[in-house]
C-alpha positions, 0 to 999 in steps of 0.5 A: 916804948920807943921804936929806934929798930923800925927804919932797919928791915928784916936782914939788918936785924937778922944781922944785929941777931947773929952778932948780938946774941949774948947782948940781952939789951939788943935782943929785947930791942929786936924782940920789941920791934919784931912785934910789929912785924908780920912777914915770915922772916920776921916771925921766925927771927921773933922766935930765934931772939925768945929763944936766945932770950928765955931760952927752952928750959927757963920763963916763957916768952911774955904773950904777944898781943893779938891783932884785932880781926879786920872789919869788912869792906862796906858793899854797895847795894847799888848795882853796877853799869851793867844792871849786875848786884853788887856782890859781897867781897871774899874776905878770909877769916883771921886764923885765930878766929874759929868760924863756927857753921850755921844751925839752920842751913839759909835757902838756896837762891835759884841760879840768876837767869835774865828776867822774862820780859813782859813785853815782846821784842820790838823789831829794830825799825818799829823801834824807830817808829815808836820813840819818833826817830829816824834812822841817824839819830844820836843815842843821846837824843833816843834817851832823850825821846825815850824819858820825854815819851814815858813821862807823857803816859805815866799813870800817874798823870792821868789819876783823873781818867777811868782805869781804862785809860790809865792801863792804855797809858801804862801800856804805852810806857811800856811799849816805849821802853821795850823799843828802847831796850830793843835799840840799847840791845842793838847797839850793845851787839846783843849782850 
């Protein structure tokens, strides 16, 4: 059917109510196109025009059609900038839908705290040091260094060599980018 009331808002119909209550062909429009609308005042205006329309001691109202619940938002795995898990959107549950509590409480997960670092905070000037930069180096450059340095004492490189050597390299990776965690903690002021 036809919409011809959709481009009138809320108080035009309320209008088109008071004037035509005894007009049955204008309340089924009003009530066909109040269908659609969700707003309060229409929901209200709605149940005015089914009681002017059936009135309180004659056929019920036809049922309206439920609207299907929304599916929620995709959430990215990925985490942010910061290094920060995505986290679910808060999405409320349509009010006729009854939620219905778990049979088996899910673990509690411990409250997020910073990882503990297997390598010891480098001083800011042995930083330089290691990733072989001066003082006035661009950030651009330390990264640059910092991905140049890794690669070289990836174990994976040295697959040839004794187990000794492969812990010295990983050792090495690791030194490297403690450095470079220590100058990205120095720039970002400690955060």
């Amino acid at each position: 059917m036809p919409r011809p009331l959709m481009q009138h808002g809320v108080g035009q119909l309320e209008e088109m109510c008071a004037k035509g209550k005894s007009d049955l062909k204008v309340l089924k429009q009003l009530e066909h196109e109040l269908q659609y609308r969700q707003v309060p005042r229409a929901v209200a205006l709605l149940a005015e025009v089914q009681a002017a329309m059936y009135g309180s001691t004659s056929a019920a109202p036809p049922a309206a059609v439920p609207t299907p619940p929304r599916a929620p938002a995709p959430v990215s795995q990925q985490p942010d900038l910061w290094g920060r898990s995505a986290t679910q959107p808060v999405v409320s549950a349509p009010t006729s839908v009854r939620t219905v509590a778990p049979a088996v409480k899910p673990p509690e997960s411990p409250p997020a705290t910073k990882p503990a670092s297997s390598t010891p905070a480098v001083p800011l000037g042995d930083a330089y040091k290691i990733l072989k930069a001066s003082l006035g180096a661009t950030w651009e450059s330390l990264e640059q260094t910092r991905r140049t340095l890794v690669q070289q004492s990836h174990p994976s490189r040295w697959k040839t060599l004794s187990t000794e050597k492969c812990a010295q390299a990983l050792a090495e990776a690791k030194r490297v980018n403690a450095a470079y965690a220590a100058l990205s903690q120095a720039r970002c002021g400690g955060r």
